[in-house]
N, C-alpha and C positions, 0 to 999 in steps of 0.2 A: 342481517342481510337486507339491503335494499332491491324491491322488485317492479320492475317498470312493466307497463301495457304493452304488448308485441301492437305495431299498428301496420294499416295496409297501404299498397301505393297512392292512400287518399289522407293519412294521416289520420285512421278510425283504429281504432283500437278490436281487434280480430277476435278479443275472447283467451288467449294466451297470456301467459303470463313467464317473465324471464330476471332471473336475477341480472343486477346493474352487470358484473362483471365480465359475465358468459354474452350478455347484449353486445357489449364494449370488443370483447373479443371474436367474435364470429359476424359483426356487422349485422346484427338484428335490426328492426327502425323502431324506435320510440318515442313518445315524445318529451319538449322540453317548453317551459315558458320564460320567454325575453321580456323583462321591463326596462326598459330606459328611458331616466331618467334627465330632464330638460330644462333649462329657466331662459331666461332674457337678462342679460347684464349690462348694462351700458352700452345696449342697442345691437347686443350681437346674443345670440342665441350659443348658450354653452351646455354641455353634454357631459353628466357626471361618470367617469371610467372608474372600475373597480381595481385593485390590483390584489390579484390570487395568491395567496398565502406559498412559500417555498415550498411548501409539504406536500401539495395538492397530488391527485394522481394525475391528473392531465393539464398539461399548460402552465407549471407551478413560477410564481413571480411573474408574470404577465398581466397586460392590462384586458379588460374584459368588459362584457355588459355590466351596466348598474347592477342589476339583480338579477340573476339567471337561475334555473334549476331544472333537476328532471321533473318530472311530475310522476311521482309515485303510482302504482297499480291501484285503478279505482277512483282517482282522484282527477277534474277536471283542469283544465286550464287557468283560468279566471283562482279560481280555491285556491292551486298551486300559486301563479303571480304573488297574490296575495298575504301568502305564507311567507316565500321567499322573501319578501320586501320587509317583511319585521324581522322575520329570522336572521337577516345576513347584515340588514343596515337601521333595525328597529323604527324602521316606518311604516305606519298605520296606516292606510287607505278603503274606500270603499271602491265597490267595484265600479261605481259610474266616475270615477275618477280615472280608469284607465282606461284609453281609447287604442280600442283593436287597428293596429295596422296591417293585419295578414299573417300569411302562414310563411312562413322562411323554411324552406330545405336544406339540410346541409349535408354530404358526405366527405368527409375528412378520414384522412389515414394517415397513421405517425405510429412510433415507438417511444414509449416513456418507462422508463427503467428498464428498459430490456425486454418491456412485454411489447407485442403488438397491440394496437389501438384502433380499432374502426366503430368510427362515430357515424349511426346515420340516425339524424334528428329530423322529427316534423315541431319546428318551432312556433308557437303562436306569439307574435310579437306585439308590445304593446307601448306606449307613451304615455309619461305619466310627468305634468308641467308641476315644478317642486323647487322653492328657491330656497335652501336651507345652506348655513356655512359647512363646508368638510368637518371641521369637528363637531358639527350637532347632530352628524350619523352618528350609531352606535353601533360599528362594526363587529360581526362576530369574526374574532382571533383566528375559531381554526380553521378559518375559510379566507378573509379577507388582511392583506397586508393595511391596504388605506385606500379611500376614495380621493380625486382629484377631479375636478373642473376642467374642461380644455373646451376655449372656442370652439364651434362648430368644424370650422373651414379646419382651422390647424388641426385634430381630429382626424376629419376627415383623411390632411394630407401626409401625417403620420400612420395611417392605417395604408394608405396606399403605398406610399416610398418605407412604410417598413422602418422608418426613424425612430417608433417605440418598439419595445416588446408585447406583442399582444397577441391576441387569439380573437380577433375579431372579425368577421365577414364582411369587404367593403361593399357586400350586397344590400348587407342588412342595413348598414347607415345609411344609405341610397333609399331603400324603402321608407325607411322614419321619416326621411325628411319635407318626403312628399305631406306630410302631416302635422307638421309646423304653421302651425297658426301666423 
């Protein structure tokens, strides 16, 4: 069983402790850490999307942050990022290589296989500049389908008009991008 930090309407963690499912199901807040990942390509800044394995329990085949995750009970922000980014795409970083862009809130609610879903994340978002070809990630299988590159703007305007399948916040790209070098 996986068990997340209960946190309060400041995104502090309360001292509680709740397993991921019961969290998911009664709309408890937890937190989670965003890395997205960036480069420059022939003069346009592009944005590597993940895309979520068919199995997933939330949002299954969808395109998604580069590397996202809960962050476990106990476990900080920054630790979590960092985990997740070897774990999911086998990339190593230290921690002054990610540059904090803020806290993302999100409240979402959906149905997936029949259960109710209420996600309320205090996310700490972060940017992390990375020029590597799609296949020199090393995606993990029971998580990830494949990474893909998408100019920024196109991105963007597939997140907006909804022309991909994805789960991603057009808040949250709006913030990042204030942080583009």
């Amino acid at each position: 069983m996986e068990y997340f930090d209960v946190v309060d309407e400041n995104g502090e963690p309360t001292g509680e402790v709740i397993e991921r499912k019961k969290a998911h199901k009664l709309g408890i807040p937890h937190r989670t850490a965003h890395v997205w990942i960036v480069r420059k390509k022939r003069g346009n800044i592009q944005i590597l999307l993940q895309k979520r394995c068919d199995t997933k329990d939330s949002f299954p085949g969808c395109y998604d942050i580069s590397s996202a995750g809960h962050i476990p009970a106990g476990e900080d922000y920054m630790s979590s990022a960092i985990r997740e980014l070897k774990e999911e795409l086998g990339v190593e970083v230290a921690s002054m290589q990610l540059k904090e862009c803020g806290i993302h809130k999100l409240n979402a609610d959906a149905v997936f296989y029949g259960e109710e879903f209420h996600d309320r994340q205090y996310s700490k978002v972060y940017l992390l500049w990375l020029d590597m070809a799609e296949d020199e990630f090393k995606v993990q299988k029971e998580e990830i389908d494949s990474v893909r590159w998408f100019d920024f703007e196109e991105c963007l305007n597939a997140v907006k008009n909804n022309s991909i399948k994805h789960c991603i916040d057009y808040d949250e790209l709006e913030m990042i991008e204030e942080y583009f070098e």
